[in-house]
Every structure is written in structure tokens, then in C-alpha cells.
C-alpha positions as CSV (number, residue, x, y, z in Angstrom):
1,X,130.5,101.1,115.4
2,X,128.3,100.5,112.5
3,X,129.6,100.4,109.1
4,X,128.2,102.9,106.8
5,X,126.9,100.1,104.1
6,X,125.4,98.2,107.1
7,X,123.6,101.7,108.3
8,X,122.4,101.7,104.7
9,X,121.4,98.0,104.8
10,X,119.7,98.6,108.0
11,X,118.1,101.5,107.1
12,X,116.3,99.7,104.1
13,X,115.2,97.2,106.5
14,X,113.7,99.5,108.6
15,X,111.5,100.9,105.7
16,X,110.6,97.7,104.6
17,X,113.0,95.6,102.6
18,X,113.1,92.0,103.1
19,X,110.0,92.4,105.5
20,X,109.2,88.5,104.8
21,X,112.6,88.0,106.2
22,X,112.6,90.3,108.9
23,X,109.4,88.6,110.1
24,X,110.3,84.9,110.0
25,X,113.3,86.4,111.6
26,X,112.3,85.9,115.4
27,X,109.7,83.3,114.7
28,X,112.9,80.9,113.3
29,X,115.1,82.1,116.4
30,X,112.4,81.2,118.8
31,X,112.1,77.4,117.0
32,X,115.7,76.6,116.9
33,X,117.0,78.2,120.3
34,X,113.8,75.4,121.4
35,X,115.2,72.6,119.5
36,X,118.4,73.3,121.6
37,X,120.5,75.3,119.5
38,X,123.0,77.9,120.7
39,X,122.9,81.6,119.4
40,X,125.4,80.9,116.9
41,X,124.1,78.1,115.6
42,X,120.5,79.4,114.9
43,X,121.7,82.8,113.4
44,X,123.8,80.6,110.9
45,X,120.8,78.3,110.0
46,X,118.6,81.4,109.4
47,X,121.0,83.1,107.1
48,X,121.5,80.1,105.3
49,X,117.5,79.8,104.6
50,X,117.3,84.2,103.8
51,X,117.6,84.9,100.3
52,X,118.3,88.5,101.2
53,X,121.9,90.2,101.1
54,X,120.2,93.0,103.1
55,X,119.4,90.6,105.9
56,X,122.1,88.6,105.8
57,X,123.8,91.8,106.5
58,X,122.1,91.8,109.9
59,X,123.0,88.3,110.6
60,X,126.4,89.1,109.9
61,X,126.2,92.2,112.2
62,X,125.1,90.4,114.4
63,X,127.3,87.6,114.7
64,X,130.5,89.2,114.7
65,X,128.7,91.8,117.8
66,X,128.3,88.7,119.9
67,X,131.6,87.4,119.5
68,X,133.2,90.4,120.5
69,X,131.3,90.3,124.0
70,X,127.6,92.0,123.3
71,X,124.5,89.6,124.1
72,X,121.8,89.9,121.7
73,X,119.9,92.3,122.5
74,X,122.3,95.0,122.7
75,X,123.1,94.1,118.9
76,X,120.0,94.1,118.2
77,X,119.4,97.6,119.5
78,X,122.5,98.5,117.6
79,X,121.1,97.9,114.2
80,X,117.7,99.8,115.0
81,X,115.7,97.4,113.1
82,X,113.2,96.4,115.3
83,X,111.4,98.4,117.9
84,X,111.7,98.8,121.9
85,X,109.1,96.3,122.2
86,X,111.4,93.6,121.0
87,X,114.4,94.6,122.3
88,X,112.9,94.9,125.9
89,X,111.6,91.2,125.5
90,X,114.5,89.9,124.2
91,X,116.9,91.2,127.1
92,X,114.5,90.1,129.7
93,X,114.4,86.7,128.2
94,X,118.7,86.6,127.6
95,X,118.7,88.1,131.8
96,X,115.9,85.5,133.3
97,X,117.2,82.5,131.1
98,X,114.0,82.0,129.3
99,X,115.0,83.5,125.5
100,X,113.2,81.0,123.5
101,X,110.1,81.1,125.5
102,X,110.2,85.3,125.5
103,X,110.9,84.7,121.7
104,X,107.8,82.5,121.6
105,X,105.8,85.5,123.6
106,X,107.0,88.4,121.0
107,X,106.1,85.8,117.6
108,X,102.5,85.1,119.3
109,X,101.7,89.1,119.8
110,X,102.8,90.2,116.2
111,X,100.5,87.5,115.4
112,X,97.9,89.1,117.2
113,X,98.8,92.3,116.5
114,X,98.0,91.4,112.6
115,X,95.3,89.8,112.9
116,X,93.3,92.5,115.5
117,X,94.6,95.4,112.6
118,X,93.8,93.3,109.8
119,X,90.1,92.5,110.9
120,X,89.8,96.4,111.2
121,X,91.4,96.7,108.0
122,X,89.3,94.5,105.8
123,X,86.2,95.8,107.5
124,X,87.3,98.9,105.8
125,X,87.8,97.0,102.8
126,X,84.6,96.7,100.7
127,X,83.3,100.3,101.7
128,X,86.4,102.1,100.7
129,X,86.2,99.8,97.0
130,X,82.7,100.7,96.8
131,X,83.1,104.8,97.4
132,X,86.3,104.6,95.1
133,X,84.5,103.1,92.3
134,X,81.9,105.3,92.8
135,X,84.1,108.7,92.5
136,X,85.8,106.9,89.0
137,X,82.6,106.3,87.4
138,X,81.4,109.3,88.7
139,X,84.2,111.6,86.9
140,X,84.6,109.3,84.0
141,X,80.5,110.2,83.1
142,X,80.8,113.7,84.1
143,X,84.1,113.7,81.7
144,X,82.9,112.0,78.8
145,X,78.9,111.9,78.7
146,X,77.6,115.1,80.3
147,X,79.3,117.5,77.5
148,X,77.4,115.3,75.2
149,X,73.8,115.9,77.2
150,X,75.0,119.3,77.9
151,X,75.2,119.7,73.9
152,X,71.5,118.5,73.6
153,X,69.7,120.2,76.4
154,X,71.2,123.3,75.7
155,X,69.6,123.1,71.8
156,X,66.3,122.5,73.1
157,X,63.4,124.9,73.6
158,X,61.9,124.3,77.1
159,X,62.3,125.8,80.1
160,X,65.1,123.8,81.8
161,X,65.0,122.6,85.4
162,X,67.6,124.1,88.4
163,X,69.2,120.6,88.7
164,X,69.0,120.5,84.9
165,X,71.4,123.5,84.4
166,X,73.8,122.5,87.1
167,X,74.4,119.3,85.4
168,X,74.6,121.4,82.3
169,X,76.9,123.8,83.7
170,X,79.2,121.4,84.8
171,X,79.4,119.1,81.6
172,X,80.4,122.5,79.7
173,X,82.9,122.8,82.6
174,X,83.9,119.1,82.2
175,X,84.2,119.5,78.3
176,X,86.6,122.0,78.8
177,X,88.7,121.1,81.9
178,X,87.8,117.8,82.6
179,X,91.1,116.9,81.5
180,X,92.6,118.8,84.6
181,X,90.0,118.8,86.6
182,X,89.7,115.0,86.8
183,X,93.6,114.3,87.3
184,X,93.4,116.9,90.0
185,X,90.9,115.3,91.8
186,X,92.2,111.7,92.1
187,X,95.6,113.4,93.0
188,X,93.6,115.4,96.1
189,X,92.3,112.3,97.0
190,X,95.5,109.8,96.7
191,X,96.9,113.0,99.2
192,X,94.1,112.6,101.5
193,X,94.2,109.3,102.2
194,X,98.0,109.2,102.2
195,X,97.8,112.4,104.7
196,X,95.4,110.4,107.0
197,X,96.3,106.9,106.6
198,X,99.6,106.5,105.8
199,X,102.2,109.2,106.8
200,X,103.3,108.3,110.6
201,X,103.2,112.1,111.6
202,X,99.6,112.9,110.6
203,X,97.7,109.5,110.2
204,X,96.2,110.2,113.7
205,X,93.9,112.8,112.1
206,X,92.5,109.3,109.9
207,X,92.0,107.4,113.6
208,X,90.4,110.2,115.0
209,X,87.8,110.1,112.2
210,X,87.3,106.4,112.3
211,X,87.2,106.8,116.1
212,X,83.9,109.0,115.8
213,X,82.5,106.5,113.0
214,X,79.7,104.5,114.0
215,X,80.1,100.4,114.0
216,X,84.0,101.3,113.1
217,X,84.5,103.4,116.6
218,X,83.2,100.4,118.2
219,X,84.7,97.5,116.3
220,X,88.2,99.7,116.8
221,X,87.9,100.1,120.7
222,X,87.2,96.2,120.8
223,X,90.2,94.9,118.3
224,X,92.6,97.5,120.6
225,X,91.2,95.9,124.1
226,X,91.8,92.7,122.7
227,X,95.3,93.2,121.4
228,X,96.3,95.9,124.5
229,X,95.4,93.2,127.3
230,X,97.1,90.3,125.6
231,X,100.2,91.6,125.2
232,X,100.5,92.6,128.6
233,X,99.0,89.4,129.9
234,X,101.5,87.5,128.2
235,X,104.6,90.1,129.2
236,X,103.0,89.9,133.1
237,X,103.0,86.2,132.4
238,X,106.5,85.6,130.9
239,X,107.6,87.2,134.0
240,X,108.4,90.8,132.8
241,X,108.0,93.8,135.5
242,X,104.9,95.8,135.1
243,X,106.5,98.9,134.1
244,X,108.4,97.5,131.5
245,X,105.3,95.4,129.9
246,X,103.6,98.5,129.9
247,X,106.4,100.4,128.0
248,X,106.5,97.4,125.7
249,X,102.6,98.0,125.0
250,X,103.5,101.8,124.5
251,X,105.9,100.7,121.7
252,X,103.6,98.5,119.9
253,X,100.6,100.7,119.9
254,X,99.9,102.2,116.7
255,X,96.6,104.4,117.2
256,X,97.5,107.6,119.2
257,X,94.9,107.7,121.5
258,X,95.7,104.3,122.8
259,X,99.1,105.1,122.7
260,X,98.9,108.4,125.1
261,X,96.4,106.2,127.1
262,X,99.5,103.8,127.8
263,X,101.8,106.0,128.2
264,X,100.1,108.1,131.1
265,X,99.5,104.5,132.6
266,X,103.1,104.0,132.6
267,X,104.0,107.0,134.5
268,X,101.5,106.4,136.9
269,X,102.9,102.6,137.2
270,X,106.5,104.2,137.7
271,X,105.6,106.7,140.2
272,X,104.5,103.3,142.7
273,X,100.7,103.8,141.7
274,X,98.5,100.7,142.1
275,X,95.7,100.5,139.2
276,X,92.9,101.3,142.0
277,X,94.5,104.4,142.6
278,X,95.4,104.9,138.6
279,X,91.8,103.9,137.4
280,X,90.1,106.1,140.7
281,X,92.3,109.3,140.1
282,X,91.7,109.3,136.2
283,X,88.4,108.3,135.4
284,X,88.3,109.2,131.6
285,X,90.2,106.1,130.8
286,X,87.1,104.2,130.8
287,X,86.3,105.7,127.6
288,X,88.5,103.8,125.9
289,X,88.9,100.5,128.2
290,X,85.2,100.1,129.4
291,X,84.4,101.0,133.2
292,X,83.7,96.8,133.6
293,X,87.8,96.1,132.3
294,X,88.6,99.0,134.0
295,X,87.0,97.1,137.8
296,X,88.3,93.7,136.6
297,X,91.8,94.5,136.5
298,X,91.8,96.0,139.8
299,X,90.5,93.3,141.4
300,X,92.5,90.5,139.8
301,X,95.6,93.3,140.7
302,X,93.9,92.6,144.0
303,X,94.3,89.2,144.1
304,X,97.5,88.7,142.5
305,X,95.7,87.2,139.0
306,X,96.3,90.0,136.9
307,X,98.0,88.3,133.6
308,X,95.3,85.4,134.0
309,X,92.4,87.6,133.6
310,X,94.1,90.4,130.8
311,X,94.2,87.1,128.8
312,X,90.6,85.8,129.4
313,X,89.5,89.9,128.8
314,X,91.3,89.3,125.5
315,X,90.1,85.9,124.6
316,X,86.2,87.3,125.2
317,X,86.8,90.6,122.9
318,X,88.3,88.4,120.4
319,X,85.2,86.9,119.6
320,X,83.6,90.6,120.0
321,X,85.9,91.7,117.5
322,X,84.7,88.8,115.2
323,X,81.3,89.0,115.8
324,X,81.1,93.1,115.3
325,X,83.7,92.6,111.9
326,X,81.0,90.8,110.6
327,X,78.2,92.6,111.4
328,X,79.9,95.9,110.2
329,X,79.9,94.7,106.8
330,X,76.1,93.9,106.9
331,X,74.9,97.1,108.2
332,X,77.7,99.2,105.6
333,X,76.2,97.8,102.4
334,X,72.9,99.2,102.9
335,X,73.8,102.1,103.6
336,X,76.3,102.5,100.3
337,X,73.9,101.1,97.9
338,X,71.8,104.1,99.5
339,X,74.3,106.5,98.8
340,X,74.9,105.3,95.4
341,X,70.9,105.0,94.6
342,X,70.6,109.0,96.0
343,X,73.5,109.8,93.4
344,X,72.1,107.9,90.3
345,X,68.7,109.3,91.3
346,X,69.8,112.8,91.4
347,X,71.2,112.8,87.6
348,X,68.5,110.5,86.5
349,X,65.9,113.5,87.9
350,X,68.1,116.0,86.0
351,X,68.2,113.8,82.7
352,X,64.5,112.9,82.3
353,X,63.0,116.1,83.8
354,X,63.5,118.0,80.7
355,X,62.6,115.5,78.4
356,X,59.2,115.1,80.0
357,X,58.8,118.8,79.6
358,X,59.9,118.8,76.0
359,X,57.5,115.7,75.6
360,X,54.7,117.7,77.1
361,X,55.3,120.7,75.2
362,X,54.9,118.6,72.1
363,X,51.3,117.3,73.2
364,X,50.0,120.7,74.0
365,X,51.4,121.9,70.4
């Protein structure tokens, strides 16, 4: 049984806390279980190392479950700290006497795993800087300086243009709710992007839009075929059965589709299913792994080279993912300073319009 301050401590470290521990965690157990050390010995020299009292709390936990009689990855499971993906590795390495090496395995795809998400994540970067500065400057001028022009074009006498007036209307607006209307507004939009982005139950509605995105769909599909066929070229390879590589791929993906996509794999792979008959019966997957993965894997399942050619398939869209993360930022700024030039246009048109008029009423006068 777990001990209610450890389901607390446990808890916390499932949310987050110590995370720099947490992920030196298995990438120090991998080095000293290689250098020769026993299980004992290794969680002692990584506790002494944490700063943490959470983690050491794990350690602890961990230690005294192994001396009563549990291997490691049935403590490990206990505490619910880390996912099925590490747990499954982890026993298959303890049952097959490879541990360190399966260690090794799990420590190189985390790796991968932040490195595929963080390329899609700083391509994201620069455009979602650029729109949020936008929206700020935008409400700070409609707060503070449209009232004022509002003030001016409203005292003189010319006929004012339909652009005009809506600026008008909405600095008079501004000059009398602008401070709740521009709280609101950055609220709404801190909700939105939590709502699609953030929250586990609902951030599939943000991958869906990104999905349908130009240059992002694509760079997306490419990071997720890179990551998706190395991990299971390295499980295949480590010696793990298909059916649990593939469950371990299920519990690492983290966009929805991809994640369904696995999961019907899975069942398919459990009901005796080759990936001919897989692929042949459900031709749809191709949207997602191109047709050309799709007939590669077959025929290195064929030939009994499958985990060999998963990782040179992710080797050659690792470089894609590269060479279309950089591109995507290229062809984004364009089109934002485009956006941007359209809205400073617009409110320069409504500005200067009426001043031209009032100019040219002056010269007829």
C-alpha cells in the first residue's frame, strides 16, 4: 500500500514537480545499471545527486518495494508516475535481462519525442509572438488614442467616411468601456488558447486546427512519422513483441488523431493481422502515414526487416522535418507582415480620409 504523504508526493510529480529530476531519472539509471551497478546501488547514487524531497520520496518508495520482493517495474507502476510506455519497457528489459540497454531505448525516444514536438513548437513560435503583439497594440491604440481622434472628427464639419465612423464609433465605445472591454478580451483569449492547447480533454480541437493549416499540417504529419516509426523501430529492435511496441506508441502519442490511428493498429495487430492485411483492409491510414510508408513496411514485414527500415523511414523525415521547420518560417513572415500592413492600412484610410476632405473643403472655400 501507498502511504498517503507518498500518494501526495506522487501526485505532485505527476503534475510536474521536480520534472528536471524526474527526467534525469531514467537517463542516470540507464548509465549506472551500464557501468555495472546493481539496482540498489544506482537508486542510492541518484538520490544522493536529487535535491528534491519529493523525489527522494520515490526513491525511497521504491527501494523499500524492491526489498520486500517487487522488481522494478511493478514499483514503478505502483507510484503512477510515469506512463505505460515506461513501465512496458522497463519490465521487458527486467524479463529479457537487457534493463540498461531498454533503459537506454526509453532515454533515446523522450529525446526524440522533444525534439520532433519542440521543432513543431518553435515553428509556432514567432507567428503566435507576432499576432499577440499585434492584438496588444491593437487594444492599447483603440483604448487610449481612438477616443482622442474620435473627439476631433466628431467636431469637424465634413461629411465623414463609413470606415471613418466605425473607428469613431468604436473609440467612443473604447472611451467608455475600454476598461472592460480590453481585460475581457485578453481573458477570452488566455481561455482560448488554454481550451485548445493546453487542457488534456479538449486540446484536440487545437490539433485539429493545426492539422487543416497549411505548411503546419504538413510539417506536423512529418515530425509524427518521424517520431511514430522510431519508437517502434527501436521497441521491434530491443526485442519487444509487436503488440506491446505498438501499445507503447499508443501511450506516448500525444496528438489524437495519431493516437486513434495506433490504437486501431493495435487491435488489428492483436487479432493476428499481418500489416498487408491491416494496411489493404483500412486504406484511410494513408492519410496520415503516406501510401509509400504505408508499402514499405509491408514489405520489410515481408522480409523480416521491419525495425531496420522504421528507423531509416525516421532518419529520412528527420531531415524532412528540418528542412520544412525552416521553410515554414520563411513563407509565415510574409504573410504576417501582410496581415499587419492590411490592419495599419485600414485605420490609416480611416484617419487621413477625412482630413483630405476637410483639406479640400478648405480650398473650395
Amino acid at each position: 500500500m501507498v502511504k498517503k504523504s507518498n500518494k501526495f508526493a506522487f501526485l505532485l510529480l505527476r503534475r510536474g514537480f521536480a520534472k528536471e529530476a524526474k527526467e534525469n531519472f531514467l537517463d542516470n539509471l540507464a548509465m549506472l545499471l551500464s557501468a555495472g551497478l546493481d539496482i540498489y546501488g544506482a537508486l542510492g547514487a541518484i538520490k544522493a545527486e536529487s535535491n528534491s524531497r519529493i523525489f527522494n520520496r520515490l526513491i525511497d518508495f521504491l527501494i523499500l518495494e524492491i526489498e520486500n520482493g517487487s522488481s522494478l517495474w511493478q514499483s514503478i507502476a505502483k507510484t503512477d508516475v510515469f506512463n505505460q510506455q515506461v513501465i512496458s519497457l522497463i519490465k521487458n528489459g527486467e524479463q529479457s535481462g537487457h534493463l540498461a540497454d531498454n533503459l537506454k531505448v526509453l532515454v533515446a525516444q523522450r529525446q526524440k519525442d522533444r525534439e520532433f514536438y519542440g521543432k513543431v513548437r518553435s515553428a509556432m513560435i514567432y507567428p503566435s509572438f507576432v499576432m499577440g503583439l499585434a492584438i496588444i497594440v491593437g487594444l492599447g491604440t483603440s483604448w487610449l488614442v481612438l477616443p482622442k481622434l474620435a473627439a476631433v472628427f466628431n467636431s469637424l464639419n465634413v461629411k465623414l467616411p463609413t470606415i471613418t465612423l466605425w473607428l469613431i464609433n468604436f473609440g467612443y465605445f473604447m472611451a467608455h468601456y475600454g476598461y472592460i472591454f480590453v481585460p475581457v478580451v485578453i481573458v477570452v483569449l488566455l481561455f482560448i488558447v488554454f481550451v485548445l492547447f493546453v487542457f488534456k480533454k479538449t486540446k484536440f480541437l487545437g490539433q485539429g486546427i493545426l492539422l487543416h493549416l497549411p505548411g503546419i499540417k504538413k510539417l506536423i504529419k512529418q515530425a509524427e512519422v518521424a517520431r511514430g516509426t522510431y519508437i517502434l523501430g527501436t521497441l521491434l529492435d530491443s526485442g519487444m513483441p509487436i503488440v506491446e511496441a505498438m501499445d507503447s506508441l499508443v501511450q506516448s502519442a500525444e496528438i489524437r488523431v495519431y493516437r486513434r490511428f495506433y490504437e486501431k493498429v493495435r487491435y488489428h495487430l492483436e487479432e493476428g493481422n499481418s500489416f498487408q492485411k491491416i494496411f489493404s483492409l483500412n486504406s484511410h491510414f494513408s492519410r496520415l502515414w503516406s501510401p509509400s510508408i504505408l508499402q514499405l513496411i509491408m514489405a520489410a514485414e515481408a522480409s523480416g526487416n521491419l525495425s531496420t527500415v522504421l528507423l531509416r523511414i525516421s532518419a529520412s523525415f528527420g531531415e524532412k522535418v528540418e528542412g520544412t521547420s525552416k521553410n515554414l518560417a520563411v513563407l509565415i513572415e510574409p504573410i504576417l507582415l501582410i496581415v499587419v500592413w492590411l490592419a495599419v492600412l485600414g485605420v490609416a484610410v480611416a484617419v487621413f480620409l477625412p482630413i483630405y476632405s476637410l483639406v479640400g473643403s478648405f480650398n473650395n472655400s
